[in-house]
Structures are given as structure tokens and as C-alpha cells.
Residue, then its C-alpha position, 0 to 999 in steps of 0.5 A: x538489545x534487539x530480540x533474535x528469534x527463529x520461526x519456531x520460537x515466534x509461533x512458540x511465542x505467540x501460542x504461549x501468549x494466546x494460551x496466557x490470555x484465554x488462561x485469564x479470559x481474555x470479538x475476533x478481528x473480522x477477516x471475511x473470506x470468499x474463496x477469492x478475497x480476504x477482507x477486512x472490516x475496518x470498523x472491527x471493534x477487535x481491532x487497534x487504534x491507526x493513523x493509516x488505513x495500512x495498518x489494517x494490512x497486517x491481519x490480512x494473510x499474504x500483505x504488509x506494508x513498506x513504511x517510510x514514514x508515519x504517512x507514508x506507507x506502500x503495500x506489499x502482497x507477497x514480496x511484491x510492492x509499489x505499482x506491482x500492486x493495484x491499489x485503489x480507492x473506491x475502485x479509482x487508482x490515481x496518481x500521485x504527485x511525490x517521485x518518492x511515494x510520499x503520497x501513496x495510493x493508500x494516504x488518500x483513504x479516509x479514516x472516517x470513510x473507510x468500511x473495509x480492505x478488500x484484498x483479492x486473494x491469490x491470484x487477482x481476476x483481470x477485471x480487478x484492475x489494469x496492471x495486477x501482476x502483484x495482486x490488487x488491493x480496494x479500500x472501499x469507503x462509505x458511499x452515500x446511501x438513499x433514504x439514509x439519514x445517519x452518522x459517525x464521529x470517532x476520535x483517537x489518542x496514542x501517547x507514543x507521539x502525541x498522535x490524535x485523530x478526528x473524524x466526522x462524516x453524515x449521509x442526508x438522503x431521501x429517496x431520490x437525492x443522497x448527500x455524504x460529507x466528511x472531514x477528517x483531521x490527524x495530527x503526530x505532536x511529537x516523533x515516536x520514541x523506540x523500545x529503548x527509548x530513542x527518538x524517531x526523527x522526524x515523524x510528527x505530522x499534520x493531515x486533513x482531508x474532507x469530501x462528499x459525495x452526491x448522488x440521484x437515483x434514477x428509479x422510482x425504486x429502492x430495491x434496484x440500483x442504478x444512479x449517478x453521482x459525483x463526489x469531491x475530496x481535498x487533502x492536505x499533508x504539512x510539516x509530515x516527516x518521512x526518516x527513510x527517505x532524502x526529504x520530509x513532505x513540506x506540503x501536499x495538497x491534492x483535489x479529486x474529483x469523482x463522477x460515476x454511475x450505475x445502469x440497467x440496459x435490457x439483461x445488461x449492468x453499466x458501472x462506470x466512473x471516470x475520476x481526476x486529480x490534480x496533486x502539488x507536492x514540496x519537499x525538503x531536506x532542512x526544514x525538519x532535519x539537521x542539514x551538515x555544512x558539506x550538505x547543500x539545501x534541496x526543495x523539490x517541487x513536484x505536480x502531476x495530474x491524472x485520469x481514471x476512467x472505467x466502463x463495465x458491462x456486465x451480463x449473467x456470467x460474462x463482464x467485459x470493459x474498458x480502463x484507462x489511467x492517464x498521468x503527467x508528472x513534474x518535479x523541479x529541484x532548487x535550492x534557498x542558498x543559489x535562486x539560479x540553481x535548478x534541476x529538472x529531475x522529471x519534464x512532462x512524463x507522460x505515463x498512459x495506459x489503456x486497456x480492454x478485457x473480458x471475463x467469464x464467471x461460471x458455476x457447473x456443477x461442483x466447479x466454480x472458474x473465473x476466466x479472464x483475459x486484459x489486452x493493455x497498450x502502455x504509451x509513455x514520453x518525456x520532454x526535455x530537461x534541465x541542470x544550471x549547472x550543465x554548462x561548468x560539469x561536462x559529466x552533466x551535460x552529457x547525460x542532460x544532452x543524451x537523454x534531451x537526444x533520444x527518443x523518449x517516447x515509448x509503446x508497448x502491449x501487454x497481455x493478461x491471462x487468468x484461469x482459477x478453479x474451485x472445486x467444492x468437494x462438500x459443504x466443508x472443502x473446497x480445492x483451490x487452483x490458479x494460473x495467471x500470465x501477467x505483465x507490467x510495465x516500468x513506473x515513470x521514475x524507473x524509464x525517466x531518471x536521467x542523473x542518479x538520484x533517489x526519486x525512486x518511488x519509495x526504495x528508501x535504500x540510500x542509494x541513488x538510481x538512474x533510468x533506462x527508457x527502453x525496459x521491457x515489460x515484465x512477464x508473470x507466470x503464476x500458479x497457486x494451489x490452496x484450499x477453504x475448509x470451514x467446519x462448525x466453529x473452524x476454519x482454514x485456509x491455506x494457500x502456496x504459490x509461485x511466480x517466474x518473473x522474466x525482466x523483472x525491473x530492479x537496480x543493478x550496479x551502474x557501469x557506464x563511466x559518465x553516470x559513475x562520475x556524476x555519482x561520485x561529484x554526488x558522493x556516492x561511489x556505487x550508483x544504481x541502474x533499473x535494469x531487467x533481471x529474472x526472478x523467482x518468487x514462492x511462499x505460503x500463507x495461510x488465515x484460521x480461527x476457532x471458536x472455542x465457545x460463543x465468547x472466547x474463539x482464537x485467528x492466526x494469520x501466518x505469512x512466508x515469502x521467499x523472493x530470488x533473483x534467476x541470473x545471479x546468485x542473489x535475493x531480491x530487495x526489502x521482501x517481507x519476513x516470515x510472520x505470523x499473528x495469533x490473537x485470542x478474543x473475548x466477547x461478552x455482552x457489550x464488552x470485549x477484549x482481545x490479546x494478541x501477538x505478532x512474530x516476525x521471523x529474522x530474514x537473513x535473505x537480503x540483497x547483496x546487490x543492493x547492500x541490504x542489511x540483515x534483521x532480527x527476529x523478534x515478538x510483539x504483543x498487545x492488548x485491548x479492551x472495550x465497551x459498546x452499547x446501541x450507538x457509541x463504542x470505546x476502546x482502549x489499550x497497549x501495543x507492545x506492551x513489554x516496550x520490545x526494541x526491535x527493527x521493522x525490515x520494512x522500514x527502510x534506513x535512516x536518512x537524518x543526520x543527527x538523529x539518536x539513530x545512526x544515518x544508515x541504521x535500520x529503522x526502530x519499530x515503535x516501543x510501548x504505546x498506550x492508546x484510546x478511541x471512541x465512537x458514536x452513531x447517530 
């Protein structure tokens, strides 16, 4: 039976749990907070076992993650998500191959190089990145080091799905030549079992990645920074299962190439990069899932290569700079039953960005403001497409011959404005105030889908969509008010805001009568268009700990969003529930424990228009402990140690026809999972 619970229940639930543990005397997870960023150390030893660097989103306040698969998963800041969201490596925002997000921002992080999650909290300054509209999000990896020479080997196990990780990585460094290479290599045997014991499938999974990187300093000093390097990765995704979507990943494999630097001109710092990727991606609906005999075979083969370049110049309180993000994407769908049968779902999207900024950062007294503002121009194309089957099924044709006819290209400026303030009232308070216009422009997927199908950039609604080329940007207005107080062994941090999004882009109910009917030969009788729309978004979050002493201290980090659409009476799509995380941790000489629980609220405020469903509250709770000496650590514990069954809202439906979960479910959260890891520095 799935547990249903109100929020008062579940902060209840997870006070009464925290109470439990520090009854029983159960090092806190590390959240750092300036006033403008919460970050997370992804080497907390507080913190659980992961196959993704997402599942580290979960203690920042604000974030979550929309998961289709087990490698699969997409961050949503305040009831914001996919490309709303800038989410980057290192700095670097490179395209992915998949029309689905199967590879996503996030799956190109390395475990094993991953230091930390730098999340921008609130509001996002205009020089974290290009498009911010939804906030902006860094994984920040190991980079090589100078005069280092040092290590790292970790290892993993979670017997929930036979999931295993190995990792190794080695900076070799003088003062003037820095090396770092890595490898990592994860591995799902099996697909996950629920809290009532049913089979998610499929969520096996195979994934390796290795890299370096190589830099030289162009000093004769080590206490100024100022280098050039370059840095390699390849990934490579198998055999990777992803229930909520049409297709499971067959392969990805991915190069990235990286070069960058940093250097001192007079009273003037130059950081710049300039990064490629070239990603190839198949996929398919019957290599790891039932196929019924009235589905036909799909494969789809999907490539793209992108750019990222930036210049940044930075003087006293003044930076300005350059972006740009360059991408072109293919997808070609087939089938092993008919080698004639071929669809070009997208031909040469071109998708183009650039933009120019300035910010200015300024301490006056007790005031501290950041101003900035980005001038972007987006350029986008397509060539034409295809359909084997255009010459018998006139509904094809004409779609195919429409877009084929029209002027794909498109070009449109957007404009940025950022003002926050803080002022400090004394050492313990600080108040806190934002207000940001900021625009967006629509993904490829939502100007270039031309037959209805669902290559939605991970919507994993079960419906199929069609584009429209000629959407507007969409247009932010942003405010937030909060505040810091950290007094002794306390701290608090709330903030609430609100965004009044105009043109805001979501499927609406397709009305033109050659997409329905190609639709229904499709068999769905109620397709989707990208349209824009007007929205409103509001919530609250908020992040405290306390000490209770130097071995026991207590965080919660508690997260509300609530996301509507203006023009008709209905709610916005797969927007985060309620939630809150209260964990209390013990410390004590080398060893350390942490019990924790996580509550989500029902979320009963789902898309009509998209036929949401609905989902239960419910509470997890897990437990580790572990041992650390001067150079190796080890861990181990339980999550959701009472085996709850639950339905994760973010999770999207099941696509896999006979699964133990009905097609069309909402997908299981993950039952009882008891897990090891371990650590060791040279």
C-alpha cells in the first residue's frame, strides 16, 4: 500500500526520526552557503553511496532531479527543469546527442572527479552562464594541480540492482607541468526492485568514462595563477535502461575535448576556454523491453557536435565577457523489420547562441550588489526532412512538405537584467533581495519536431508533441527576498520568491486536423503542440543546522514550489512536491554516523492538460556509518531502511509493456537498499 501523508505529517515524521537517532546518538552533510551559492562537497563523508552526481541535488535547497532512468536524470531548481536550467561541467554546457535527454548535462560528470555542486542560489548572476531563466547549476571537478603529486581510488556496492562503481584518478605535477588522469566505471547487474517487491525494468546499466587533463604555468610562481591547458574525456554508455522513456540507450559514446587558461594583463584577469564534443547516440524500443506484435521495431540514431567557448575579464569589481554555445543535431529513425523504412525526425538543427555581458560587484558600506546585464542573440535552422512512407500516407506528406517549405530559420534577441542586494545588519544578519528580467529561448526539439512523436527532450509524459518554429522567447520576471543568520552553532536561511513567466513554452492540445490524424495512424488520439503560454511560479525554501554539541549537530533542508498556468485554469507539468530533509549526525574521533529522513508531500497540483496523475505523500528514512583514518575512509549503510513503497513524482510513467508495473504507472521509488563504499588517498 502506498503511504499518504500531509506536510504536517512528514516534518512531524522527520522530526520524530531525527529525535530517535540523537536518543541513540546517532559529521552533518556539508551544505557551504555564501549568500548567493549553496554548495555541496561531494566528498562529505555524511553523505550516501551514488551512481550520479544528481543524487547529490537532493540536500540542496530549491533542487531536485527528474529521473527517467537510472542514468538519466535532468535538474529541476524551483519547479524549473531541462535547458531553463544552466547546467554545466566545469564551467563548460555542451550538447548532448539524445532527442530524449538520455544523455543529460549531469551524465557527463565523473564520480571520481567530482569535488563539489555549486548551485547559485536564487537568483543566478548574468555571468554564471548564457541562458539562466531557471537558475544555474556547476559540477566542479578535480583539476590538475602543480607541484602535486597525489590520488584517489574509491569503490562502491548497492545490492538493490547489483550496482558497483570503480574510480581511480592521479595528479603527477611539478612546478611547471601538471598532469591529472582518470577512469571511471559503473555498472547496474540487475533492475531495481520497488518497496513491494516489484521489478523496475529495465534499469541495468553499463558506463565508463576516462580523461586528463594537462596544464603549464606560465609563471616562475606558485602563488598566482595563470596557465594553459588542455583536457580529454570519452564516455561510454551500453545496454543502459530508461522505463519512462519510448526507448532504452543501446549505446553513447561521447569525446570532449577541453582547452582553456587563465592570465593577468596589467590590473586585468583573462579566464577563457573554448571546449568541443562530438556525441553518437542508438537507441531502441526491443533490445531490453517486450516488443507486442502490433508495436513495430524502432532504432534511432542520434549525433550532434557542439561548441562552448568564453572570455572573461575581470578588474576589481567589474567583469565582463563573451559566450557563445554552438550545436547541430541528427536523429534518423529505422527499423530492423523493413531496411527501406526511414525517418528523419531532425536534419542539421542548427541551434546558436551568443551573447556579451557585464557585471558589477560592489561592497559600500553594509551593502553588498551585484548588477548585471547579458545582451544574447539566438540564430537556429533546419534542413529538410524525410518519411519512407510520405509517398502512400498523404497526412505525412503534407506535414513533411509544410516544414520542408517553410522558413526554418530563426533569430532572436534576448536581454538579461539582474539586481541583488544584500544588506549585512551585523555579524549574525544578513537581508537579502533580488530582481531579475530574463529570457530563454525554445530547445531544438520544441521548434523542429515536425511529425508528432516523443523526442521531447525527457518529458517522459507518454504523449507525443509536434513543434512550432516561430516561438517567442520566453520572458522572466523575477523577485526573491530571504535572509542569512548564522549565530554560534546556528544557522538559517530562508528564502521565497516568485517568477511571471510570459510565453512560457509547454504542450498544449494539438488542433490542426493533419497532425491529429497522423497522431491517431500513430495511435494516440490526443497529441501535444509547444506553444507559449503564460505562468506563474512561487515557493519557498529554506536550509538550517544546529550544533548540538562538538559530536551531535542536526540540517534540514525544506523545499516548496507551487507552478500555474495564467491563461487557463490549470497547472503546470511535473513540478516538484513539497519536501523536506532532516538529518542528525554523530562525529567522534574517526568515526561517524548519520540518520536522516526525507518527506515528500502528496502533490495533488498536476497538469490537466497534460493528463498528470496525482501522487502520495510519503517518508523515507536512511542510515549510515562510517570509519576514516589519515588516508582511506569506509562507509556503509541502509536507505529506506523500512523497505517504504512509494511513487517518486519526478519519475516520470512506465513505457515497458510487460513490466510488473503496469504501462502508464507511475513509476516506483527504490525499496530497501543496503550499500558499501570505501576510500583510499595516496
Amino acid at each position: 500500500m502506498i503511504v499518504k501523508c500531509s506536510i504536517l505529517t512528514l516534518v512531524v515524521a522527520a522530526i520524530l526520526a531525527g529525535n530517535h537517532a540523537f536518543a541513540n546518538e546517532m559529521e552533518i552533510i556539508t551544505i557551504h552557503h555564501s549568500d548567493n551559492h549553496s554548495v555541496v562537497s561531494a566528498t562529505d563523508k555524511a553523505l550516501p553511496a551514488k551512481i550520479d552526481v544528481g543524487d547529490l541535488f537532493e540536500v540542496l535547497p530549491g533542487a531536485s532531479i527528474n529521473g527517467n532512468g537510472p542514468l538519466t536524470g535532468i535538474v529541476q531548481y524551483r519547479g524549473l527543469s531541462g535547458d531553463r536550467v544552466n547546467t554545466q561541467i566545469n564551467g563548460v554546457k555542451l550538447a548532448g546527442a539524445g532527442p530524449n535527454a538520455m544523455d543529460t548535462p549531469l551524465s557527463y560528470a565523473s564520480l571520481i572527479m567530482t569535488e563539489r555542486v555549486d548551485l547559485s542560489r536564487g537568483i543566478a548572476p548574468v555571468s554564471s552562464g548564457i541562458d539562466t531563466l531557471g537558475g544555474s547549476v556547476n559540477v566542479v571537478e578535480s583539476s590538475a594541480e602543480f607541484d602535486v603529486v597525489d590520488g584517489k581510488v574509491a569503490a562502491q556496492y548497492q545490492d538493490n540492482g547489483q550496482r558497483g562503481s570503480f574510480g581511480a584518478k592521479a595528479n603527477l605535477a611539478n612546478k611547471d607541468h601538471a598532469l591529472l588522469v582518470y577512469t571511471d566505471i559503473l555498472k547496474g547487474n540487475e533492475d531495481v526492485i520497488t518497496g513491494n517487491g516489484k521489478h523496475i525494468m529495465p534499469t541495468d546499466y553499463q558506463k565508463q568514462m576516462f580523461g586528463g587533463q594537462y596544464k603549464f604555468n606560465l609563471t616562475d610562481s606558485l602563488s598566482q595563477e595563470e596557465f594553459i591547458g588542455i583536457g580529454y574525456q570519452y564516455l561510454e554508455t551500453t545496454d543502459a535502461g530508461t522505463p519512462a522513456l519510448p526507448m532504452d540507450i543501446n549505446f553513447i559514446r561521447t569525446d570532449h575535448i577541453n582547452s582553456q587558461g587563465v592570465h593577468l594583463f596589467a590590473e586585468w584577469q583573462l579566464d577563457w576556454h573554448l571546449a568541443y564534443s562530438d556525441a553518437r547516440h542508438g537507441m531502441d524500443n526491443f533490445s531490453k523491453r517486450m516488443l507486442m506484435p502490433s508495436m513495430s521495431a524502432r532504432y534511432n540514431n542520434a549525433d550532434s557536435t557542439s561548441w562552448d567557448g568564453a572570455l572573461a575579464f575581470t578588474k576589481d569589481d567589474w567583469q565582463v565577457g563573451l559566450d557563445m554555445q554552438m550545436a547541430k543535431h541528427d536523429s534518423v529513425i529505422t527499423t530492423p523489420e523493413q531496411s527501406m523504412f526511414s525517418i528523419g525526425n531532425f536534419n542539421g538543427v542548427r541551434d546558436d547562441r551568443y551573447s556579451v555581458y557585464a557585471q558589477w560587484d560592489k561592497h559600500i558600506n553594509q551593502w553588498q550588489l551585484n548588477v548585471g546585464a547579458r545582451l544574447k542573440q539566438y540564430q537556429t535552422d533546419a534542413e529538410n526532412v524525410h518519411h519512407s512512407m510520405a509517398a502512400n500516407k498523404p497526412a505525412i506528406n503534407l506535414l513533411m512538405t509544410r516544414f520542408n517549405e517553410a522558413d526554418k530559420s530563426q533569430s532572436q534577441t534576448g536581454v538579461d537584467f539582474v539586481f541583488d542586494a544584500r544588506y549585512q545588519v551585523n555579524d549574525e544578519l544578513t537581508w537579502i533581495v533580488g530582481l531579475a528580467r530574463k529570457q530563454a529561448s525554445a530547445s531544438y526539439q520544441q521548434r523542429y519536431l515536425w511529425l508528432p512523436m516523443q523526442s521531447t527532450g525527457g518529458l517522459a509524459d507518454g504523449k507525443t508533441y509536434v513543434g512550432q518554429m516561430d516561438l517567442e522567447l520566453e520572458t522572466a520576471y523575477q523577485i526573491e527576498l530571504g535572509n542569512a543568520y548564522h549565530s554560534g552553532n546556528f544557522s538559517i536561511n530562508p528564502r521565497i520568491f516568485y517568477h511571471r513567466i510570459d510565453d512560457y513554452i509547454q504542450g498544449i492540445a494539438a488542433t490542426d486536423p493533419v497532425v491529429l490524424a497522423v497522431a491517431a495512424m500513430m495511435g494516440d488520439a490526443n497529441p501535444m503542440q509547444f506553444a507559449n503560454v503564460d505562468a506563474d511560479l512561487m515557493g519557498m525554501d529554506i536550509n538550517a543546522t544546529y550544533a548540538f554539541s562538538t559530536q551531535v549537530s542536526i540540517d534540514m533542508v525544506a523545499s516548496y514550489v507551487s507552478g500555474e498556468r495564467r491563461d487557463i485554469d490549470d497547472n503546470l507539468y511535473r513540478i516538484a512536491p513539497a519536501n523536506i530533509n532532516i538529518g542528525l549526525n554523530y562525529e567522534s574521533n574517526s568515526w561517524f554516523a548519520r540518520l536522516e529522513t526525507l518527506a515528500m508531500a502528496a502533490q495533488d497540483k498536476v497538469s490537466v492538460s497534460q493528463l498528470e496523475q496525482r501522487t502520495s505523500g510519503y517518508a523515507v528514512v536512511n542510515m549510515l556509518v562510517g570509519y576514516e583514518a589519515k588516508s582511506w575512509r569506509v562507509k556503509a549503510g541502509v536507505n529506506n531502511v523500512f523497505d517504504t513503497e512509494y511513487q517518486d513524482h519526478l519519475a516520470g510513467y512506465n513505457r515497458v509493456m510487460g513490466s510488473e508495473i503496469l504501462p502508464g504507472e507511475r513509476m516506483f521509488g527504490l525499496g530497501m537498499q543496503a550499500w558499501l563504499s570505501g576510500e583510499y588517498h595516496f
